[in-house]
C-alpha positions in Angstrom: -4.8 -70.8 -46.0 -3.2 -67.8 -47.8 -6.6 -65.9 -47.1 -6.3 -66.8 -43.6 -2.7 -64.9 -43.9 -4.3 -62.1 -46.0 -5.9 -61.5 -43.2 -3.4 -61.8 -40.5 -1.6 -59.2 -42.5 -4.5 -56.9 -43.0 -5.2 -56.9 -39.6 -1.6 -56.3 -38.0 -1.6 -53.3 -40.1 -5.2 -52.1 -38.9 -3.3 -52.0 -35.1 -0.2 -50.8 -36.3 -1.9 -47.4 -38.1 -4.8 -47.8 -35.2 -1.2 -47.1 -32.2 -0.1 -44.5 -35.1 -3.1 -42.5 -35.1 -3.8 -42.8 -31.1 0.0 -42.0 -30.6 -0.2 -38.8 -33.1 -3.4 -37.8 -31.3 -1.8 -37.9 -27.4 0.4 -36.0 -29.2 -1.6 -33.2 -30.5 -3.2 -32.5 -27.6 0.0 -32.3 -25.0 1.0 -29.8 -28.0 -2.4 -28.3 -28.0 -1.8 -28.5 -23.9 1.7 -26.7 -24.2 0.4 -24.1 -26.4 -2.3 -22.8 -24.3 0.2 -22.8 -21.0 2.5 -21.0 -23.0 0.4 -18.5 -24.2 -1.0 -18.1 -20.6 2.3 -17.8 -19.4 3.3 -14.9 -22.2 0.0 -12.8 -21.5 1.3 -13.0 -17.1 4.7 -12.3 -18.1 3.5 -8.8 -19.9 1.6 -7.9 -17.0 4.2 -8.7 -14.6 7.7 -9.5 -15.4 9.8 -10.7 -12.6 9.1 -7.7 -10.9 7.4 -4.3 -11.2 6.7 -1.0 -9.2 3.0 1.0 -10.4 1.5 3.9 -9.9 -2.4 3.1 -10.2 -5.6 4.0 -9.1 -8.8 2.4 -8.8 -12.5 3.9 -8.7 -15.4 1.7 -6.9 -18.5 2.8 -8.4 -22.3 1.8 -6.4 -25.7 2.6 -7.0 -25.5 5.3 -4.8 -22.0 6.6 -4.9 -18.0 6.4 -5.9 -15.2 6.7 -4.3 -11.3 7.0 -5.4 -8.0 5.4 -4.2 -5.0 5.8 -5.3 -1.9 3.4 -4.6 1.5 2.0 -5.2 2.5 -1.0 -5.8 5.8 -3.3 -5.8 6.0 -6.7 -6.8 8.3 -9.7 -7.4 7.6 -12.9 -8.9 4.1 -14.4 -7.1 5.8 -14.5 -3.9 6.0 -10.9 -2.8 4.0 -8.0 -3.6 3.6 -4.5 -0.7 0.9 -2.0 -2.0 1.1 1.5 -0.5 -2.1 3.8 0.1 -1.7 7.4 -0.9 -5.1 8.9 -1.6 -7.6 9.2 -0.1 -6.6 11.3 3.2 -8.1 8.8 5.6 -6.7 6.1 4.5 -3.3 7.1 3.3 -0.3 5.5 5.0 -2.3 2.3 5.0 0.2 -0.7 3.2 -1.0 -3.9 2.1 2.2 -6.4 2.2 2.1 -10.6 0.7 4.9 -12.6 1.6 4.8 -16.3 -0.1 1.6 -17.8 1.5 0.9 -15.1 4.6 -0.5 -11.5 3.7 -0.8 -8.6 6.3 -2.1 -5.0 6.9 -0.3 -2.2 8.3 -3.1 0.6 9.9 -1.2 3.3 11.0 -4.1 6.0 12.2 -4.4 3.1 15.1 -0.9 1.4 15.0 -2.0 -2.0 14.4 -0.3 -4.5 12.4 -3.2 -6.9 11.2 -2.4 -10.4 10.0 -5.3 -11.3 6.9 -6.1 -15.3 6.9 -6.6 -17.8 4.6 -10.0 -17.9 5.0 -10.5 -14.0 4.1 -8.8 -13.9 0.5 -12.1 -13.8 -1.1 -13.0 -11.2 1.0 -13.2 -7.0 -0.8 -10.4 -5.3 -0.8 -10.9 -1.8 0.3 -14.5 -2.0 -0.7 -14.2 -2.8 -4.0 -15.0 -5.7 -6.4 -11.5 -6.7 -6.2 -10.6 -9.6 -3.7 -8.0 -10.2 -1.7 -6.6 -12.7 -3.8 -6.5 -11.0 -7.1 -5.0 -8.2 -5.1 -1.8 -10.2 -4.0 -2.1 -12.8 -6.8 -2.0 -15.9 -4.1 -2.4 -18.4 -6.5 -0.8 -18.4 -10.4 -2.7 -19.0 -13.3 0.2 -20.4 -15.0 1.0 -23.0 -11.9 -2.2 -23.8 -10.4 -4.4 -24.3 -13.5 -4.7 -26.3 -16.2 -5.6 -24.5 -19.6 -7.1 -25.6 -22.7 -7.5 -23.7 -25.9 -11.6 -23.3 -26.9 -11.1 -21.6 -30.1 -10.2 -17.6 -31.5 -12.8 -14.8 -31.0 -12.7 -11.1 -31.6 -12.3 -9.3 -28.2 -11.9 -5.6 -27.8 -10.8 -5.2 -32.0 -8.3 -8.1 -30.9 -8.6 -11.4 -32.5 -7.7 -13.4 -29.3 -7.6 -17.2 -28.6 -10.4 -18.1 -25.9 -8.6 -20.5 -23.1 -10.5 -22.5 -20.7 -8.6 -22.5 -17.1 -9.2 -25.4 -14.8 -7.6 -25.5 -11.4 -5.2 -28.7 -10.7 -6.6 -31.2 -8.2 -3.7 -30.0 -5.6 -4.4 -26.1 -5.9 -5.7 -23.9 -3.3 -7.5 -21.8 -5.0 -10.5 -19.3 -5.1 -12.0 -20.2 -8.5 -13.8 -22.8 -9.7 -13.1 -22.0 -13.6 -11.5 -19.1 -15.1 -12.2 -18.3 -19.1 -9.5 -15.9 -20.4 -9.0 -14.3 -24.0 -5.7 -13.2 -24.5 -4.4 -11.6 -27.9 -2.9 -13.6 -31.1 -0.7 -10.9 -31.5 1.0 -10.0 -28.6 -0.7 -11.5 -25.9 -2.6 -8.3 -24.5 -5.1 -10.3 -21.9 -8.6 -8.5 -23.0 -11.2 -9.9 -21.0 -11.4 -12.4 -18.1 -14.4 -14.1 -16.6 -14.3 -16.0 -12.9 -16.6 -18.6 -12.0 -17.5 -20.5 -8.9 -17.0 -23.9 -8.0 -20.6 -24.4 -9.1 -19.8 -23.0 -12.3 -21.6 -19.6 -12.4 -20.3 -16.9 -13.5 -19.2 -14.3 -10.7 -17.3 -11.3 -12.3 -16.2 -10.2 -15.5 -13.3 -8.1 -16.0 -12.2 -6.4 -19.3 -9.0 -4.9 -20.3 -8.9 -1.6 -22.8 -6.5 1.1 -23.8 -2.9 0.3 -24.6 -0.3 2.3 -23.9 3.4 1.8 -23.9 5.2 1.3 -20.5 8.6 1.5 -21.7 10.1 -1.8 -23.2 6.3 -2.7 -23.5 2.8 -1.9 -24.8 0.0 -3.7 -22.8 -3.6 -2.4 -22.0 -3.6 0.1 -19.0 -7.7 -0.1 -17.8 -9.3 -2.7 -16.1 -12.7 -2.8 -15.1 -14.4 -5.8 -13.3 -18.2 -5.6 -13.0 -20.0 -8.3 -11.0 -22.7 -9.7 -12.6 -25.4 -10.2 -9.9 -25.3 -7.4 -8.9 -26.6 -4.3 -10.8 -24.8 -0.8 -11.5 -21.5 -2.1 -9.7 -18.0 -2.1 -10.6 -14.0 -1.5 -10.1 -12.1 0.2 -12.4 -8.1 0.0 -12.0 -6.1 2.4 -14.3 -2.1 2.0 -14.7 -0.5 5.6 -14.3 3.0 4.7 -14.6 4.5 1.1 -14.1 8.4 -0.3 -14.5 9.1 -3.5 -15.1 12.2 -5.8 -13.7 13.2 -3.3 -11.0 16.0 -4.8 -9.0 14.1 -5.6 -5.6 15.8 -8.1 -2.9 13.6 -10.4 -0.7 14.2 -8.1 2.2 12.2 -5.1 0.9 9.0 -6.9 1.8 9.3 -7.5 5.0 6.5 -6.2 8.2 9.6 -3.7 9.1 9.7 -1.8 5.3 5.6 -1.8 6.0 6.0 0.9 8.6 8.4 3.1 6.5 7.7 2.9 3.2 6.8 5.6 1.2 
């Protein structure tokens, strides 16, 4: 009898320390969970802010040839974002404009206000390895994805934690998965790589030379090389950029597309 109650006792202790451990375990890995959001969220909010005006250009290098734009660029939030064209000749004047979940184009050489669908956000943006979507930013990376710490790796002389992105069930999105290293430090994303809904990889991009912006250091080059496909790539460089400008809704509207300068 008081063996039978020895082991009553032993046993309500066993599920008592069994809820402990699963309880301290759901608990490390919303923390875990929070963590990696938070550092995802950091890293955007360097390269962003609330809002921002650039100066930047971008060169698309082929096989067989390059080619040069140069562009401005104002933002607010992931909601609004107009990019002027002013280089090269032919194209200058052209402006680029994403308000909440519509984006248009603004030719002027033949007057023609052109409205870009859903259905073309993967699609090259001025011939380059940069979509529409990572143009405009249509979807967030903080928002739309969930992310997952894999572990801490050297990237670029950075030691950087390695998060796994996963888009929610609900987001429209145009990546499958997205692996990101983003600096211990002070969050400087260094490399990114996208991958399809079948899980291959599609492009890598990689971050390099910081410079100071002002209140803020973050790298200024970006280069995304596809990898099927060979001698290819985009290279973005940051001339100038100014974060949290005071910008109201109104400045990106199809009206400011014709005049803006």
């Amino acid at each position: 009898m008081q063996l039978s109650k020895i082991n009553k006792m032993n046993i309500h202790n066993m599920i008592k320390q069994g809820a402990f451990y699963l309880i301290l375990l759901l608990f490390s890995a919303s923390a875990k969970a929070q963590d990696a959001k938070e550092i995802v969220r950091k890293a955007n909010d360097l390269i962003q802010g609330k809002s921002n005006y650039s100066e930047m250009t971008m060169t698309v290098h082929r096989p067989k040839w390059d080619r040069s734009i140069a562009f401005k660029s104002w933002s607010k939030g992931n909601d609004y974002s107009l990019i002027y064209i002013t280089e090269p000749a032919k194209e200058k004047g052209q402006v680029f404009l994403k308000r909440k979940t519509e984006m248009w184009n603004w030719v002027p050489s033949v007057d023609r206000m052109i409205k870009i669908p859903p259905s073309m956000m993967m699609q090259s943006w001025m011939g380059s390895d940069v979509t529409n979507d990572d143009l405009v930013k249509q979807s967030s990376i903080v928002d739309d994805y969930e992310q997952t710490i894999e572990g801490k790796e050297n990237m670029g002389g950075y030691e950087c934690y390695k998060i796994q992105l996963i888009p929610t069930e609900d987001a429209v999105v145009v990546w499958g998965k997205i692996i990101s290293w983003i600096s211990v430090k002070d969050y400087y994303t260094m490399r990114n790589e996208y991958y399809d809904e079948d899980g291959e990889l599609v492009n890598v991009e990689t971050m390099s030379d910081i410079k100071n912006f002002g209140d803020r250091s973050l790298p200024s080059t970006f280069e995304i090389v596809p990898v099927n496909k060979k001698d290819q790539s985009t290279k973005l460089e940051i001339k100038t950029i100014r974060f949290n400008q005071n910008m109201d809704d109104s400045f990106f509207s199809l009206q400011n597309m014709k005049s803006i300068r």
